[in-house]
TILUMLUM-250426 format. One record per residue: y, x, z of N, C-alpha, C, O in turn. Coordinates in steps of 0.1 Angstrom, whole numbers, plus 5000, padded with zeros to 4 digits. Layout:
TILUMLUM-250426
YXZYXZYXZYXZ ...
END
This chain:
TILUMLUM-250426
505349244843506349234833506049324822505749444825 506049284805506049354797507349414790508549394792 506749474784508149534778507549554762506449594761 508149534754507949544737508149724737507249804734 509549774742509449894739509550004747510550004755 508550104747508250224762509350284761510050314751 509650304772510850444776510050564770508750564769 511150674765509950834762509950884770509451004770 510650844785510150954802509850904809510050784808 509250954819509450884833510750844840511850864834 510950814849512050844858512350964865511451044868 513450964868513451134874513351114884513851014889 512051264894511751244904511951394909511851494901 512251414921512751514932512451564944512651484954 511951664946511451724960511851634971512951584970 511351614978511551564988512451615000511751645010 514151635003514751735009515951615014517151635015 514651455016516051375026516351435034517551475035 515351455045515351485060515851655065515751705076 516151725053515751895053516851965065516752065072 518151815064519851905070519851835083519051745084 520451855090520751735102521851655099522951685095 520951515101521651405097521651275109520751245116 522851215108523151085119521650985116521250955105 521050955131519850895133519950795129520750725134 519150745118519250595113517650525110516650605108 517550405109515950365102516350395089517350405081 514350425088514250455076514250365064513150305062 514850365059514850265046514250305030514450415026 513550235022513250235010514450195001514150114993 515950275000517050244990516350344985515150384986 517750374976517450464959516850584963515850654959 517650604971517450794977516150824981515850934979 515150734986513750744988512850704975511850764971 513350604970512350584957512650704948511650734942 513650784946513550924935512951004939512451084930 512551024955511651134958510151054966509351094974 510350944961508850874967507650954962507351014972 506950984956505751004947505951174954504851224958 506951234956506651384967506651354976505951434983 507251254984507451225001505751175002505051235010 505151074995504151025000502551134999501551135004 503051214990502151244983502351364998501551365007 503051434999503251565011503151485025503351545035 503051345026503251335041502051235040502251155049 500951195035500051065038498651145032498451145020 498151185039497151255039495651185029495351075032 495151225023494551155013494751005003493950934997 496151025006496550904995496450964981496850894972 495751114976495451084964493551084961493051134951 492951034970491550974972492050844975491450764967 492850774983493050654982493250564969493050444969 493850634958494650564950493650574936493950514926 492850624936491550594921490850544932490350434929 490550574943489350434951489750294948488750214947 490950254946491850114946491250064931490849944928 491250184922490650114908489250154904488750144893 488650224916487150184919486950064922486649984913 487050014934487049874942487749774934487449664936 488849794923489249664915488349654904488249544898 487749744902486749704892485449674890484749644880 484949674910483849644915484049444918483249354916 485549444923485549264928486249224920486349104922 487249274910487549164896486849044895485649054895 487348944893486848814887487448814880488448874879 486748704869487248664859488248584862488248544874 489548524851490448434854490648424870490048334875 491448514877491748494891493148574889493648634879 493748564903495448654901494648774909493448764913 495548904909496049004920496549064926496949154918 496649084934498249124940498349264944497449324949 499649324943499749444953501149414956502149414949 501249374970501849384982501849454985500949524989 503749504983504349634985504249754977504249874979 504349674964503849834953504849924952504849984941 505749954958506750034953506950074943507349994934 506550224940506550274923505450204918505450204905 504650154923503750114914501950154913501050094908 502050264919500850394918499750294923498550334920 499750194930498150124936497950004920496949974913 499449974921499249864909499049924896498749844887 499050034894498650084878496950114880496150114870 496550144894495150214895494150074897492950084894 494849944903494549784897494249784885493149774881 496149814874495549744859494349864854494049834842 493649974857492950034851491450014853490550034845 491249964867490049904872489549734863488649694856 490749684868490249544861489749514848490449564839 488849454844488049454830488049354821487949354808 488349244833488849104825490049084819491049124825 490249044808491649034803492248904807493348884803 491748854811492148704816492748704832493248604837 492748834838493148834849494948844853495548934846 495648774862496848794863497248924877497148894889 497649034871498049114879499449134883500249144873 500049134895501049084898501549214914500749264922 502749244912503049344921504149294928504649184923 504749334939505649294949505849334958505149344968 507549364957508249444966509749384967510149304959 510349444976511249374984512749494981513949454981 512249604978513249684975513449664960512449664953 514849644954514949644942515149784937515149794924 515249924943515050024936513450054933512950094923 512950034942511450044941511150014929510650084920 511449854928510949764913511349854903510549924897 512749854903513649924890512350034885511950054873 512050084894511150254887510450214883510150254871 509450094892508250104891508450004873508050034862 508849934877508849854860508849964848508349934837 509650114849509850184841508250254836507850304825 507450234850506550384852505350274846504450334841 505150114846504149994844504450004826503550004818 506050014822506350054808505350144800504550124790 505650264810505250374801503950404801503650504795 502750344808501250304809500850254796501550184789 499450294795499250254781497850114783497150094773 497750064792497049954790497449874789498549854794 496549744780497349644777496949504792497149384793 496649554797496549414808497949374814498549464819 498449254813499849224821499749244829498749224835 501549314836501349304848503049234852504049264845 502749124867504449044868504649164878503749234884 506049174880506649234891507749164896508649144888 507849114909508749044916509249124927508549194934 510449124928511549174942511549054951512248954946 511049034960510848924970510048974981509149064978 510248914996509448995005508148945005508048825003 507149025009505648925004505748885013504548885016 506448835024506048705034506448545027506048435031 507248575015507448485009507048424998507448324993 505948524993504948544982503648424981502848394990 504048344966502748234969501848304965502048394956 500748274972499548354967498148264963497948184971 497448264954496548144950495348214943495648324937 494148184943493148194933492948404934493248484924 492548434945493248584942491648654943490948604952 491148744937489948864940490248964945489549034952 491148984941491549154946493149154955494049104948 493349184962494649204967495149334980494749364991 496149394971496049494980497249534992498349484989 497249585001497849625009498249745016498349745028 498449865008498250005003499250055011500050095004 499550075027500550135034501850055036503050085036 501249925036502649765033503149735048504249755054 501349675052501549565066502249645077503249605083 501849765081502949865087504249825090504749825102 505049805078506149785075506549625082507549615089 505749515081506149425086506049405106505549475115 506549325106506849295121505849215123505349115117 505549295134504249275140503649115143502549065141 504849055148504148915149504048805135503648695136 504448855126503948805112502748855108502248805098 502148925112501148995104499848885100499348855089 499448845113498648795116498548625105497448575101 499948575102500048475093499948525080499048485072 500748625076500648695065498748715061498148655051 498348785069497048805065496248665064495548635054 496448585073495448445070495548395055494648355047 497548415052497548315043496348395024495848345014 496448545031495648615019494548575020494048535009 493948575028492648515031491948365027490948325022 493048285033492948165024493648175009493848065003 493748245006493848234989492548314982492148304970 492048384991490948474984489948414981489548344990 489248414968488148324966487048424967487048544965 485848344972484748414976484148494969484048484957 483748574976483448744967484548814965484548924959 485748764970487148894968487148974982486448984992 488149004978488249164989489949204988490649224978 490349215003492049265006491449415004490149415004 492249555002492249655005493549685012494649665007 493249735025494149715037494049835041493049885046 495549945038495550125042496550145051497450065049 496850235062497050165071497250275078496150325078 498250375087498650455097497750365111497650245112 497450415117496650365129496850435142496250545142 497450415153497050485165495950465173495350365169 495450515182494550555191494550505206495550525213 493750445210493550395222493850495230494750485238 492850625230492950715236494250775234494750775222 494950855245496250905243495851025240496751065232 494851135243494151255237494051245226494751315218 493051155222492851125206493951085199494051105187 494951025205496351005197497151165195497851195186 497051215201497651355206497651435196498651475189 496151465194495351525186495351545169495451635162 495251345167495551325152496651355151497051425142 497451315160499251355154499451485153500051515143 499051605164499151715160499051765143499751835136 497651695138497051775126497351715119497251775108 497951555119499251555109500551605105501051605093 501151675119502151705117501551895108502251965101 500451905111500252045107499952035092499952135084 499551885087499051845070500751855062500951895050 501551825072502951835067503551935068504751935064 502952045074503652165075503052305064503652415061 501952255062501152275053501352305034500952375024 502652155039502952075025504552165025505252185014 504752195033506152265032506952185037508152185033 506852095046507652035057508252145067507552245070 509852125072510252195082510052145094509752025095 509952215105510152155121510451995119509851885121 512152035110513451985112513251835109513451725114 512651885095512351755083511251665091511151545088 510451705099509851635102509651555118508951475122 510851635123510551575135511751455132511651345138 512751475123514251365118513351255112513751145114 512151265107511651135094511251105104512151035109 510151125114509851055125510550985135510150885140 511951055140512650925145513150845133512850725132 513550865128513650795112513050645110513550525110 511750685110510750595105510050535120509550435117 509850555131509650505143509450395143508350335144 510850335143511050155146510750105135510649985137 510550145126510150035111508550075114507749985118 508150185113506550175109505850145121505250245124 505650065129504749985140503450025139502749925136 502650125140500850135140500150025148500950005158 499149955149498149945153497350015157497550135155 495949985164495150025165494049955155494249845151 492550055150491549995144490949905147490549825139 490749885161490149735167490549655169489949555172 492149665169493149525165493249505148493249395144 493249585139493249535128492049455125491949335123 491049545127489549405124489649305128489749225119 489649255141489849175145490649055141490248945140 492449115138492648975130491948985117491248885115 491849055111491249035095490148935096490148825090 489048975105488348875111488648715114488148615108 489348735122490448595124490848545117490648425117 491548615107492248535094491448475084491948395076 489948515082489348455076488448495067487748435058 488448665071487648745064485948735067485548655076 485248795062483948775067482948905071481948895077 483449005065483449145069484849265065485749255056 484449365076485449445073484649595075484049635086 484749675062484249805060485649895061486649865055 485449985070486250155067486050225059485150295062 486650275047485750325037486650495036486350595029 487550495044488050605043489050595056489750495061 488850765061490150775071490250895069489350955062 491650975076491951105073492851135085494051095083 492651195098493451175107493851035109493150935111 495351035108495450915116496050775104496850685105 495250805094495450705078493850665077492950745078 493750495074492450505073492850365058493950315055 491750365055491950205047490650125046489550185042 490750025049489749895050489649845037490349845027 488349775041487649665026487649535037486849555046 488149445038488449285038487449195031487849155020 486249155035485149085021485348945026485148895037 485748875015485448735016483848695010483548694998 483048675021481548635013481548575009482148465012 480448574994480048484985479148334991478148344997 479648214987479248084992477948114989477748214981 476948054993475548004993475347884997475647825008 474547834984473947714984472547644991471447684987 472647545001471747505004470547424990469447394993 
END
């Protein structure tokens, strides 16, 4: 979505102090009260999401095609889809973001405003299980699939897959648990200590975690390959993990001619 004229701010954004008081146990939701302090919540609780997010417009500017769409599924504020429009080189390309929360949108359209490149970008409020997707090189999935229920995933990811024209690539980031219950043990410990680090309390963090429990579903790494595999990918690279956050490259290979 363009806009003819920039806002002169950002939107106002706020320490992160949902979780700080004791509060009645509820799931965690993406309303208003999380998108004002999203960009401190993610940034203090997701352990190299700021190496994740210029990698995103490394890799968009490595599998850009020309004249193709791309997507970011689940952009919230926006931060994977602005590090898209800066990677991509083609002007002919359609960049397109999508989320389900309308406070999300609201900001992020403000924060896509006040960016100074000119490549379009759409923003839709709709859930990306309901997202057509067509003709796509790049599409991302930046801390999304998590959020969906588990036995969609698997359609969800095919239908990206069959839209991806060869030579494109999903980037797929991703909370992950551990087969091993040690090794689960472990990374969670030194997560909880990356957040304690960041100025998380006991309090604050042990409340976001029942909080967030029943919505964020982890996998394991050898169940994600696998369907990605399945769905129609043709390789899948790890190009980054950090404790218990890692994110994938999805390659659809280039056809060859007999």
């Amino acid at each position: 979505m363009n806009k003819s004229r920039k806002p002169s701010e950002a939107p106002e954004q706020t320490t992160d102090r949902l979780f700080a008081t004791e509060r009645r146990p509820e799931d965690f939701r993406f309303d208003a009260s999380v998108a004002r302090v999203f960009p401190d919540m993610i940034r203090r609780s997701v352990p190299g999401y700021t190496t994740v997010i210029p990698m995103i417009e490394v890799i968009s500017e490595q599998y850009a095609q020309p004249a193709t769409n791309c997507y970011d599924l689940g952009c919230s504020l926006g931060a994977s889809t602005l590090a898209m429009r800066h990677g991509i080189a083609n002007a002919d390309c359609n960049l397109i973001g999508v989320d389900n929360s309308s406070a999300m949108i609201e900001r992020c359209e403000h924060y896509i405003a006040l960016d100074d490149s000119a490549l379009p970008v759409t923003l839709r409020c709709e859930d990306i299980l309901d997202t057509e997707l067509s003709n796509a090189s790049v599409t991302t999935l930046n801390f999304t699939l998590q959020f969906v229920d588990p036995e969609k995933r698997a359609g969800l990811l095919a239908r990206i897959a069959d839209a991806t024209r060869p030579g494109g690539v999903l980037i797929l980031s991703e909370k992950v648990r551990f087969e091993s219950d040690d090794e689960q043990a472990i990374q969670t410990r030194l997560h909880h200590e990356f957040k304690r680090a960041n100025g998380y309390s006991d309090l604050e963090i042990s409340q976001k975690r029942t909080a967030i429990e029943q919505v964020l579903i982890p996998e394991t790494l050898a169940a994600h390959k696998a369907r990605l595999l399945s769905a129609g990918f043709d390789d899948v690279v790890v190009w980054y993990q950090c404790f218990n956050f890692v994110s994938m490259l999805a390659i659809k290979a280039n056809q060859t001619t007999e």
